[in-house]
C-alpha positions as a Markdown table, in Angstrom:
| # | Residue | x | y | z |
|---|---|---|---|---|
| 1 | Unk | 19.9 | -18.1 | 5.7 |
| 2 | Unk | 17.1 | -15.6 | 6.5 |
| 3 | Unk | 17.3 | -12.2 | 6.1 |
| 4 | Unk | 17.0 | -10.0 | 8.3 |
| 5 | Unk | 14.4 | -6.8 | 7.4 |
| 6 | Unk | 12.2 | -4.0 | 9.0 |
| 7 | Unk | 9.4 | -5.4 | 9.5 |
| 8 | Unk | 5.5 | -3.8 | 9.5 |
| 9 | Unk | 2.3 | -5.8 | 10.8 |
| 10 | Unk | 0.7 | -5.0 | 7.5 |
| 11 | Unk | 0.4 | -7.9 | 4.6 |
| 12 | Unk | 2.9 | -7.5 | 2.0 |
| 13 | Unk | 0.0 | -7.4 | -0.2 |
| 14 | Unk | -1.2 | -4.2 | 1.4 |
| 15 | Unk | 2.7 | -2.7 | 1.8 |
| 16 | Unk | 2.5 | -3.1 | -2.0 |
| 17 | Unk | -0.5 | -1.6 | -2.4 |
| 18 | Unk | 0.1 | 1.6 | -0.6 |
| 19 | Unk | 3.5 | 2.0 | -2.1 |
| 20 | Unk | 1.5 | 1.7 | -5.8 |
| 21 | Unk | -0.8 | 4.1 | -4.3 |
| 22 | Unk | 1.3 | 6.9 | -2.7 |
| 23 | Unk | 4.0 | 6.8 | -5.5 |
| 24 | Unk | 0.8 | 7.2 | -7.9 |
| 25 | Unk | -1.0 | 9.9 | -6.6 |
| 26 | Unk | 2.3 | 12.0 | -5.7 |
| 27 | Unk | 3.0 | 11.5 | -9.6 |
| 28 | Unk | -0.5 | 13.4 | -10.2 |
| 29 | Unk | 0.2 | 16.4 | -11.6 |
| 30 | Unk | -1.7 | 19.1 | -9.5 |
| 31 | Unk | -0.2 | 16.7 | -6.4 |
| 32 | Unk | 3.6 | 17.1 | -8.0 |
| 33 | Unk | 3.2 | 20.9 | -8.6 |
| 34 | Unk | 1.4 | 21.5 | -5.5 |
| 35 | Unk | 4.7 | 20.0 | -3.5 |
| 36 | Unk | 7.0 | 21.6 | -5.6 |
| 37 | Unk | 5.8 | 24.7 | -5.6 |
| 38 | Unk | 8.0 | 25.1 | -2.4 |
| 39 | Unk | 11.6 | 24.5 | -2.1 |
| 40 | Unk | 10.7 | 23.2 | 1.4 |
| 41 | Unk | 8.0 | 21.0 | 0.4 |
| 42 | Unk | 9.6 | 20.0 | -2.5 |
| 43 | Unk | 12.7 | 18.7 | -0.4 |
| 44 | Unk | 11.5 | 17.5 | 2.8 |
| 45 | Unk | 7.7 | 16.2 | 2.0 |
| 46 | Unk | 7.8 | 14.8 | -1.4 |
| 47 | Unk | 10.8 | 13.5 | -1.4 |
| 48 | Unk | 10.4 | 12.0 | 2.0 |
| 49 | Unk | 7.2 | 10.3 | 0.8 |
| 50 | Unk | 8.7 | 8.9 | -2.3 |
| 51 | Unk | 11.3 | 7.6 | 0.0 |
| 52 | Unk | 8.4 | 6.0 | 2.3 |
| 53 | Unk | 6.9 | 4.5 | -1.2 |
| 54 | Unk | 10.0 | 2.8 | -2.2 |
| 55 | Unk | 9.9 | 1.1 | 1.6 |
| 56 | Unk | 6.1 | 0.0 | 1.2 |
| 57 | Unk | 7.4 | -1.5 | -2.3 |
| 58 | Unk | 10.2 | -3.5 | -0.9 |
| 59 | Unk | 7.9 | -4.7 | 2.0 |
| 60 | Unk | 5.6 | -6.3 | -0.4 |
| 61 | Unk | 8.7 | -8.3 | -2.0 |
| 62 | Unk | 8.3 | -11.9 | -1.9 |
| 63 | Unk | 11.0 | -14.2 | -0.1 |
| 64 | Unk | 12.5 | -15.3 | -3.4 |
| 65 | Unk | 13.1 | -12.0 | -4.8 |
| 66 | Unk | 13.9 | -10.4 | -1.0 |
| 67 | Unk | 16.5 | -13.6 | -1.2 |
| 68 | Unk | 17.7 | -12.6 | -4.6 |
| 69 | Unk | 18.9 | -9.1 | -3.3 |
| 70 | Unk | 20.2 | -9.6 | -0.1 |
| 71 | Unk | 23.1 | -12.1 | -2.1 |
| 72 | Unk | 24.0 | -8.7 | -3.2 |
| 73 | Unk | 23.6 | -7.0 | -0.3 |
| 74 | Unk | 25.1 | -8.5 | 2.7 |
| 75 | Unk | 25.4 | -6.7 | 5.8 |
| 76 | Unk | 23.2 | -3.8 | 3.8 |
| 77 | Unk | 26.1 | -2.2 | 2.6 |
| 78 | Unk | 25.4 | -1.9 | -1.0 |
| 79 | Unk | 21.7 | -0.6 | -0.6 |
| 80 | Unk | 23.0 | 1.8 | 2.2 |
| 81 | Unk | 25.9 | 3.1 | -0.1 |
| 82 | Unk | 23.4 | 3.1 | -3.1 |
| 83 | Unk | 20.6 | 5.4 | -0.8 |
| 84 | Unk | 23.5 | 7.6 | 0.4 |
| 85 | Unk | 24.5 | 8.8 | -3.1 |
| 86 | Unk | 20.8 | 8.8 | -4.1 |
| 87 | Unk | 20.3 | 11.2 | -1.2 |
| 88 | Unk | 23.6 | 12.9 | -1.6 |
| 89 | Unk | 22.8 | 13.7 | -5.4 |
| 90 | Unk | 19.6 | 15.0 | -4.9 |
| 91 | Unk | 20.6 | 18.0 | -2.6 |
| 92 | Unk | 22.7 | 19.0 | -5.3 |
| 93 | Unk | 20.8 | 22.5 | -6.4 |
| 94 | Unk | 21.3 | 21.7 | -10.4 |
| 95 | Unk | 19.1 | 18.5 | -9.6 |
| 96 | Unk | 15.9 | 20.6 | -8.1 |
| 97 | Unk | 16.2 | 23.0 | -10.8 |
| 98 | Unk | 16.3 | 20.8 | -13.7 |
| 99 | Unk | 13.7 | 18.0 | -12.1 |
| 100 | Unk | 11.2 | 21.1 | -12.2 |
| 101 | Unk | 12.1 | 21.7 | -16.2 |
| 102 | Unk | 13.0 | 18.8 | -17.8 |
| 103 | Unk | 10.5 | 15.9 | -17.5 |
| 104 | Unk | 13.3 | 13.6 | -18.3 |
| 105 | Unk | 15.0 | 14.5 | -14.8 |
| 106 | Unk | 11.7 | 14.6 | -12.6 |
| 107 | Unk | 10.9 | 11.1 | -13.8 |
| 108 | Unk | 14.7 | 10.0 | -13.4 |
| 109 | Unk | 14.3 | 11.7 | -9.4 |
| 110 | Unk | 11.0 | 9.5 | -8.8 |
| 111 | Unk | 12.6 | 6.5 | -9.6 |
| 112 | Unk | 15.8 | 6.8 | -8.1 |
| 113 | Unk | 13.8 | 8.0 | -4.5 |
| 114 | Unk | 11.8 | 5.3 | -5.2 |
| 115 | Unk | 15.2 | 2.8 | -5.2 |
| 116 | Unk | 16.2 | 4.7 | -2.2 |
| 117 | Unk | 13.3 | 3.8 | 0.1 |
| 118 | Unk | 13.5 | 0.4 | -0.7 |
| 119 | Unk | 17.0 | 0.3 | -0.5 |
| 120 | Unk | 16.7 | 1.7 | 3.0 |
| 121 | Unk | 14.1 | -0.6 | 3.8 |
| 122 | Unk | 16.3 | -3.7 | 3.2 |
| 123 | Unk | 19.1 | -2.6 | 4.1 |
| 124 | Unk | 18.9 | -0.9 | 7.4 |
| 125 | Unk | 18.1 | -4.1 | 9.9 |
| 126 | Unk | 21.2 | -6.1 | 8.1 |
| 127 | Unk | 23.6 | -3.5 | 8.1 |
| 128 | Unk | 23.4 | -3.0 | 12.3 |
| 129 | Unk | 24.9 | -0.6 | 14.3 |
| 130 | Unk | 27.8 | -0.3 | 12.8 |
| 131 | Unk | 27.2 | 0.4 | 8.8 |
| 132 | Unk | 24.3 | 2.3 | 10.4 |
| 133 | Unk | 26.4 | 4.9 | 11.7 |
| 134 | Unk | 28.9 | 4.8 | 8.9 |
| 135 | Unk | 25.9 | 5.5 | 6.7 |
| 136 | Unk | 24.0 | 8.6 | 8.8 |
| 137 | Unk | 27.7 | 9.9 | 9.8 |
| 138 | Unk | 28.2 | 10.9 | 5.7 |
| 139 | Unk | 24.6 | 11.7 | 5.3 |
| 140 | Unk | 23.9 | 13.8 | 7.9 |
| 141 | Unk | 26.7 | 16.1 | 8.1 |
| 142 | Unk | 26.4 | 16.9 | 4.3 |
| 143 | Unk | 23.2 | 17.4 | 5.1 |
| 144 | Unk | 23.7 | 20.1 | 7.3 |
| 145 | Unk | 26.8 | 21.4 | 5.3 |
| 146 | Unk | 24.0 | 21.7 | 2.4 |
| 147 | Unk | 21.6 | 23.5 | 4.9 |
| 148 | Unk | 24.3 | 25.6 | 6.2 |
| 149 | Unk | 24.8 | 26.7 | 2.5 |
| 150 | Unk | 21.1 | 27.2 | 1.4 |
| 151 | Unk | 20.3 | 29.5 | 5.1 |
| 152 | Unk | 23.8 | 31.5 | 4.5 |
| 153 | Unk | 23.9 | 32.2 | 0.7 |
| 154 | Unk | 23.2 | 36.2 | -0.3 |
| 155 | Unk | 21.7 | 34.8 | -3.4 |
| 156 | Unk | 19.7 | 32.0 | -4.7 |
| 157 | Unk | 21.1 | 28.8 | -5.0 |
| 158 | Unk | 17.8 | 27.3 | -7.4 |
| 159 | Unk | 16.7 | 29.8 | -9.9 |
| 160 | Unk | 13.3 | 28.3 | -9.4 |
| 161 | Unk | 12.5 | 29.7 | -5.6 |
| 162 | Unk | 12.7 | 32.7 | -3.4 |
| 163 | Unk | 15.9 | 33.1 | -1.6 |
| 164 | Unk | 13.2 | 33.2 | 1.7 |
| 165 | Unk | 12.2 | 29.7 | 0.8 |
| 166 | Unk | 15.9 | 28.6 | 0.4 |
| 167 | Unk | 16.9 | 30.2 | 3.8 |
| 168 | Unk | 13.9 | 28.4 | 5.7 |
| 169 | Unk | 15.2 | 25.0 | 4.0 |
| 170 | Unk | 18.1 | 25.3 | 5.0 |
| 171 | Unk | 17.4 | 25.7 | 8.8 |
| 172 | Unk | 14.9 | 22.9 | 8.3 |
| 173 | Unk | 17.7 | 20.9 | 7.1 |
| 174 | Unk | 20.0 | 21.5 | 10.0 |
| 175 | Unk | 17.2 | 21.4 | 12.6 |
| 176 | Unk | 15.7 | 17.6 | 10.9 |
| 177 | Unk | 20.0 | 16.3 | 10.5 |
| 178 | Unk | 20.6 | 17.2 | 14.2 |
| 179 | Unk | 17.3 | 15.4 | 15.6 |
| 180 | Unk | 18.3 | 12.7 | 13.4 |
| 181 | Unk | 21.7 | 12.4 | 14.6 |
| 182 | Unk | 20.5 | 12.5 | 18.4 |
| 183 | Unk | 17.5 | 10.3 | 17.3 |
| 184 | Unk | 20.2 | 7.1 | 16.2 |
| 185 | Unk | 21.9 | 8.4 | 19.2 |
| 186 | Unk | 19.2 | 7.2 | 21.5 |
| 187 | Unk | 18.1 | 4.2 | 19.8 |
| 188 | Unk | 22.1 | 3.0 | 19.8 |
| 189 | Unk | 22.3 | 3.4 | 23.8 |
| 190 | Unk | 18.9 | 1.6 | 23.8 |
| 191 | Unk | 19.8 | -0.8 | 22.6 |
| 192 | Unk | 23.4 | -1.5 | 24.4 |
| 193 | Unk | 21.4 | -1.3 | 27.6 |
| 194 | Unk | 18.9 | -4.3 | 26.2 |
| 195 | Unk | 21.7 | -6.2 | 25.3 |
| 196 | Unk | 23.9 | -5.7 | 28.3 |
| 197 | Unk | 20.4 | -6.8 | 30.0 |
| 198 | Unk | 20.0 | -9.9 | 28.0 |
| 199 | Unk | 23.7 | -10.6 | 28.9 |
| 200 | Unk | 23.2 | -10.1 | 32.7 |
| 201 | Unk | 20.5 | -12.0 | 32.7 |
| 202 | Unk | 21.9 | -15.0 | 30.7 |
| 203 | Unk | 25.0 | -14.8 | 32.9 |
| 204 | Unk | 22.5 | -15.6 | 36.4 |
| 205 | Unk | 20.8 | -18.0 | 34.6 |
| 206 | Unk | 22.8 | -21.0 | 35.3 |
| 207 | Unk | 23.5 | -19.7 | 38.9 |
| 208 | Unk | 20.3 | -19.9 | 39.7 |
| 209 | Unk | 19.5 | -23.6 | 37.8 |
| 210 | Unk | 22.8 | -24.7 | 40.7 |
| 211 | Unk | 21.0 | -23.4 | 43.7 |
């Protein structure tokens, strides 16, 4: 059975190579304190980009190992569920504050956004509308519950930044789990419209083969 994936119009060769690439240089040191210097950066661009890594990764998987892990993954529930604690974990404040001390735990959060993106990657076509919205409805409102927290909190939730730099996270993270929501939103009634088309037009196909 083929597997269903998204798909880029890039070689897999060259989705490999870009995920070797980006994951590489965001490893850099000056690169990795640069980004999380911020709270904001450190949360919604590197982590972000580590996430697109792990997808370039997975897109340069070859159709015996992409075969191997969708018999563990049907429907893309299990890479979905495994992204959604990923994620979930990571906006615990603990986790920021000991990736930026203990080299252990930034090296543990690389690899484990790096799992996420290609778990998302080869999970999100399979798992369809459905397990899609089962996924994003326990992702984003805890994402928004966690920017709620971070904007409204009189003190600072991460000893390592600025209770200003928390507060602007935090509306960042309700602002980005709202567009998402109405994002999915759009591309669900999209795509109920193509295939109530497709239906239509399948349906007046034989009527007009009898005329």
């Amino acid at each position: 059975m083929r597997t269903k994936t998204l798909t880029l119009p890039i070689p897999a060769r060259a989705q490999w190579a870009m995920g070797c690439l980006l994951a590489a240089w965001l490893a850099l040191p000056f690169v990795r304190a640069a980004l999380e210097q911020s709270m904001l950066r450190h949360m919604l661009l590197q982590a972000p980009l580590l996430l697109l890594a792990g997808a370039c990764l997975a897109g340069g998987m070859g159709p015996r190992l992409r075969a191997a892990v969708a018999r563990w993954n049907a429907y893309g529930i299990t890479g979905l569920l495994a992204a959604a604690g990923i994620l979930s974990l990571l906006m615990v404040p603990r986790a920021l504050d000991l990736a930026l001390v203990v080299p252990a735990i930034e090296t543990l959060k690389f690899a484990l956004l790096l799992l996420a993106g290609a778990a998302l990657r080869l999970s999100w076509a399979p798992a369809g509308l459905l397990m899609q919205g089962f996924f994003l409805g326990n992702l984003l409102p805890m994402m928004a519950v966690a920017g709620q927290l971070y904007a409204d909190s009189p003190v600072r939730i991460c000893n390592a930044y600025l209770l200003d730099d928390q507060a602007r996270l935090g509306e960042w993270l309700i602002a980005l789990a709202c567009v998402a929501a109405v994002g999915w939103l759009a591309q669900v009634a999209r795509t109920l419209v193509l295939r109530e088309e497709r239906a239509l037009a399948a349906e007046s196909q034989p009527e007009l083969q009898n005329q």
